[in-house]
C-alpha positions in Angstrom: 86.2 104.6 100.1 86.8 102.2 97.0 84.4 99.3 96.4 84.4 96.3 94.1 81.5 96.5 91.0 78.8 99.4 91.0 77.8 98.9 94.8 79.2 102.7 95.5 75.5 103.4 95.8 74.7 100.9 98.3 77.6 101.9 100.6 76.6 105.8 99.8 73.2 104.8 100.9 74.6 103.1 104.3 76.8 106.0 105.3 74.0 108.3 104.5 71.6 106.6 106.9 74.2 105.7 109.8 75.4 109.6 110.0 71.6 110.8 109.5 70.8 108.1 112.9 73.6 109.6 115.1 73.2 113.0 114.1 75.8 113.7 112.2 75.2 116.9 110.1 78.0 116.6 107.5 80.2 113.8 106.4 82.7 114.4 103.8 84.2 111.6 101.3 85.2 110.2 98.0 83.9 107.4 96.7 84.9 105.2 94.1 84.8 102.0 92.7 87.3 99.5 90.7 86.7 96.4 89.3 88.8 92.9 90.2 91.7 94.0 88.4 92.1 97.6 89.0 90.9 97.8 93.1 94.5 97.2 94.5 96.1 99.6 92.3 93.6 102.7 93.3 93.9 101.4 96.6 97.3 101.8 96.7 97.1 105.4 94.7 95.0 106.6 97.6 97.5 105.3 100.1 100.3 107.3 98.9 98.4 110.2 98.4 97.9 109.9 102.3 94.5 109.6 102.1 92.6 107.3 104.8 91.0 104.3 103.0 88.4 102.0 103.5 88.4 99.1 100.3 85.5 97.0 100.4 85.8 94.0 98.2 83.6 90.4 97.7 86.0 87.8 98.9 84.8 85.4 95.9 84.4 82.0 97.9 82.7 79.6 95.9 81.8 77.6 99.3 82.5 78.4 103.0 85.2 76.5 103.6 86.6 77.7 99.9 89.6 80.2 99.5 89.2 83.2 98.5 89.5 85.1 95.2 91.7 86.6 93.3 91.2 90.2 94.1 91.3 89.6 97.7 94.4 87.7 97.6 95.6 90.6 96.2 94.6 93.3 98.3 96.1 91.5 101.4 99.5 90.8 99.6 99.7 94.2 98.9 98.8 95.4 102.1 101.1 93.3 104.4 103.9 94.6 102.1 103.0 98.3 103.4 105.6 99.3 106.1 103.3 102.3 107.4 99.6 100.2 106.5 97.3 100.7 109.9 94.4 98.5 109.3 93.4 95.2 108.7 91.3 92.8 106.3 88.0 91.4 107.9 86.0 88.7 106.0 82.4 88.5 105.0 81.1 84.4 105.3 79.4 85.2 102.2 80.5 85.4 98.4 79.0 88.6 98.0 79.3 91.2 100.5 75.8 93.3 99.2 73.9 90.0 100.4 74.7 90.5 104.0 73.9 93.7 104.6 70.8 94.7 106.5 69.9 98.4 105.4 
């Protein structure tokens, strides 16, 4: 898992809580974090180190009906260019991810 900023604890927290509810016992992952700049590159390290990924990034919008940022531009650039990329990009209607989030 590879987040945007220092919100590694939040998500930590989340996956914690989730596997603790449906009785999970053990859960096993790396996490990590990258800032604007540096995300698409570790994303892409993990990638062809076969690793499974989940990248969780703000998409920046300034407004609803604004485009998105930078860093999410991209992340989905580099991922449409992956010939063996399973997954897809799903978008929060908020700036910042963390704000949208029940816990």
């Amino acid at each position: 898992m590879i987040v945007e900023g220092k919100e590694i604890e939040m998500y930590d927290f989340m996956i914690k809580a989730v596997a603790k509810r449906v009785g999970l016992k053990k859960i096993s992952y790396e996490a990590g974090f990258g800032g604007g700049n540096s995300i698409s590159d570790q994303l892409m390290a993990k990638i062809e180190s076969r690793y499974i990924v989940v990248c969780i990034c703000d998409n920046d919008k300034i407004t609803p009906t604004g485009g998105v940022g930078d860093t999410l531009q991209r992340l989905r650039r580099m991922a449409s260019g992956l010939h063996k990329f399973i997954g897809n990009t799903y978008e929060n209607a908020g700036s910042r991810s963390r704000k949208f989030f029940a816990v």
